[in-house]
N, C-alpha and C positions, 0 to 999 in steps of 0.2 A: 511608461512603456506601453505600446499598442498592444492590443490581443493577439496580432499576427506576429509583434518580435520572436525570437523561440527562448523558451525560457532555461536559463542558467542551467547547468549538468548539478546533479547533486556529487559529488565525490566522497569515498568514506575518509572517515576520520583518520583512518587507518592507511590510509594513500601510500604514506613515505615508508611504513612499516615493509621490510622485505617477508618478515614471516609472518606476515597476514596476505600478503599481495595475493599470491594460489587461491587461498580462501575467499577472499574478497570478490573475486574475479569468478570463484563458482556461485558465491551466492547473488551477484548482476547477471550472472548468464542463465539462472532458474526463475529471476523475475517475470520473464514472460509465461513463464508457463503458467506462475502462480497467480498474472494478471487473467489469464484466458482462464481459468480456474474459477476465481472471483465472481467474472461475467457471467459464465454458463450458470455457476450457483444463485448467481441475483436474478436473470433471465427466467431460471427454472422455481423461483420464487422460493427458493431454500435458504431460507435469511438466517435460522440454526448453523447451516453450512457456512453463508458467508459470513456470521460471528466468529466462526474453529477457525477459518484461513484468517482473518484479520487479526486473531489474540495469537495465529503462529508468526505471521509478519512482523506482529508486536516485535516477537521477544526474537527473532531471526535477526532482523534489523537493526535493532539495538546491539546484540553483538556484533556485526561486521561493521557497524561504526555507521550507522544512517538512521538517527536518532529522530531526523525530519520525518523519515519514512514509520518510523515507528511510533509516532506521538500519532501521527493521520489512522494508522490503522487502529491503535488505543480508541480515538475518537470514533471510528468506525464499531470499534467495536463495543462501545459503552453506547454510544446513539441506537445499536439494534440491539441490546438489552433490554434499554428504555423506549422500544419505541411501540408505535400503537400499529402493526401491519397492515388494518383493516381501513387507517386513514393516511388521505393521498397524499395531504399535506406532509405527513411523515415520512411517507414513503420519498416525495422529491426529497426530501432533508437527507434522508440515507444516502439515496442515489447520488445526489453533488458531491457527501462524504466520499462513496465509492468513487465517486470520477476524480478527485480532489487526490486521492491514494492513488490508483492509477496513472493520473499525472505525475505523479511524485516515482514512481516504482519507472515509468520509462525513460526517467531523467537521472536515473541513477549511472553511477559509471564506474568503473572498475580502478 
């Protein structure tokens, strides 16, 4: 697959579930807000911050059945645990993780 194909919708697990379907459906429709959350807090170099929103995504995701989504943010969030903020190297290594999440959270679908 080229870098310009668009890539696969992630769907919850939970798809066929009628009494998830409502909830499912609010927590793809708060992803953005929680992507533009993420950026301002990485932008504004609040990397405390974007560890609290990645360990909420964590466990958000995993409940409404987006387990992908939630292993990236886990990653995300154990890489800014461990990471060294004052080096650059480390710092692209977060960043791909963020963008890596962010791809993943605008491919989710209801």
């Amino acid at each position: 697959m080229s870098q310009n194909s668009p890539q696969p919708r992630l769907v919850s697990d939970f798809a066929g579930d009628p009494d998830m379907q409502e909830l499912v459906g609010l927590f793809v429709s708060e992803l953005p807000d929680r992507v533009a959350k993420l950026n301002a807090t990485w932008n504004q170099s609040q990397l405390g911050e974007v560890q609290r929103l990645a360990h909420q995504l964590k466990g958000a995701s995993a409940g409404y059945g987006f387990p992908t989504i939630g292993d990236a943010a886990g990653k995300l969030e154990d890489a800014l645990r461990a990471s060294d903020a004052a080096n650059q190297s480390s710092l692209n290594s977060l960043k791909r993780d963020l963008d890596n999440l962010i791809d993943l959270c605008s491919r989710a679908a209801a």
